[in-house]
N, C-alpha and C positions, 0 to 999 in steps of 0.2 A: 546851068550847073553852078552849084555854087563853091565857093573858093575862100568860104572865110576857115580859115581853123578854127578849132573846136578847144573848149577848155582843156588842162589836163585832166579835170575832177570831172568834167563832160565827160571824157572818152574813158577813164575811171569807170563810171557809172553805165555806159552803153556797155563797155565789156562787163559788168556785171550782171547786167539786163540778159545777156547774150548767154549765159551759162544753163544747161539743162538743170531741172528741178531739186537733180541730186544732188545739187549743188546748196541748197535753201538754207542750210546750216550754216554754210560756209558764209556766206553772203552775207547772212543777220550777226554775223561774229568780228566784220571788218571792222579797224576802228576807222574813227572819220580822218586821221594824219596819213593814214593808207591811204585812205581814198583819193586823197589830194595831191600823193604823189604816184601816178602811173606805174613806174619802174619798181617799186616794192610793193606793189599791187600785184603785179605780175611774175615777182620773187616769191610771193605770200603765196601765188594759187599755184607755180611750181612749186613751192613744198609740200602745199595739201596735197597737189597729183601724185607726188613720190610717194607720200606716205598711205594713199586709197592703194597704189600699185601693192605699194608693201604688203598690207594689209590683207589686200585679194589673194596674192603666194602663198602667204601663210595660213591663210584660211583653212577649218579642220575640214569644207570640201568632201566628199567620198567620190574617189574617182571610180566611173563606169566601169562595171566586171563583165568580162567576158562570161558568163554561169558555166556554160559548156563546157567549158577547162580550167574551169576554177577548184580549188583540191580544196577541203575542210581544212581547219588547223587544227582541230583535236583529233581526228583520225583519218585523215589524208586521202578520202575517198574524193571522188572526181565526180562535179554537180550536187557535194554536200555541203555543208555549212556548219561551224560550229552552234549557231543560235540553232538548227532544229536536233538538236542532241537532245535538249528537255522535249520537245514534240514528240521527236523521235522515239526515246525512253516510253515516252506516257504514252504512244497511240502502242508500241510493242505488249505494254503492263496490261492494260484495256485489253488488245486481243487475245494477252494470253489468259485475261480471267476471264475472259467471254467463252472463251474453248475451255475452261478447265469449270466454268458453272454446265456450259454444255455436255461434259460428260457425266457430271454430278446428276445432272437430271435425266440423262440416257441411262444412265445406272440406275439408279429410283424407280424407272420403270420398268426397267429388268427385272429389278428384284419384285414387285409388287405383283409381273408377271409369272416369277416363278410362285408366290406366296398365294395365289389364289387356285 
């Protein structure tokens, strides 16, 4: 075992070695007066941790919806959604000119049927 202590710019450098990847910014940003003192080494990476926590809260995130009891905001129906109102709109517009060309041409051969 050994029992020599280690620099402070050693141990500096091993806790920087130690940090996961998401860290690579952080690390290539230290200046070298940091590095050499331990104690604002480890001032500098509490403030980065504060400020990742920060950042992750405020994050604009969408938190998980329940669908099943989730009500629209533009008409308050239960498992609708404002985004499918234009879907919505346009597959109604669609079916209704599908039924109204369908009766256009049930007609047409009505008539052709009376006409001969």
């Amino acid at each position: 075992m050994l029992q020599k202590p280690i620099s402070e710019e050693d141990f500096s450098y091993a806790l920087l070695t130690s940090l996961p990847e998401s860290w690579n910014n952080f690390i290539s940003t230290v200046p070298e007066d940091i590095i050499k003192d331990p104690t604002k080494l480890i001032s500098r990476m509490l403030s980065e941790l504060q400020q990742l926590h920060k950042q992750a809260s405020t994050s604009t995130a969408l938190a998980a919806i329940d669908k099943s009891t989730a009500k629209c905001y533009t008409c308050g129906r239960i498992r609708h959604f404002a985004s499918n109102h234009g879907k919505q709109v346009n597959r109604e517009k669609e079916e209704k000119e599908k039924q109204d060309n369908d009766r256009k041409e049930k007609k047409k051969k009505e008539e052709k049927g009376r006409n001969r």
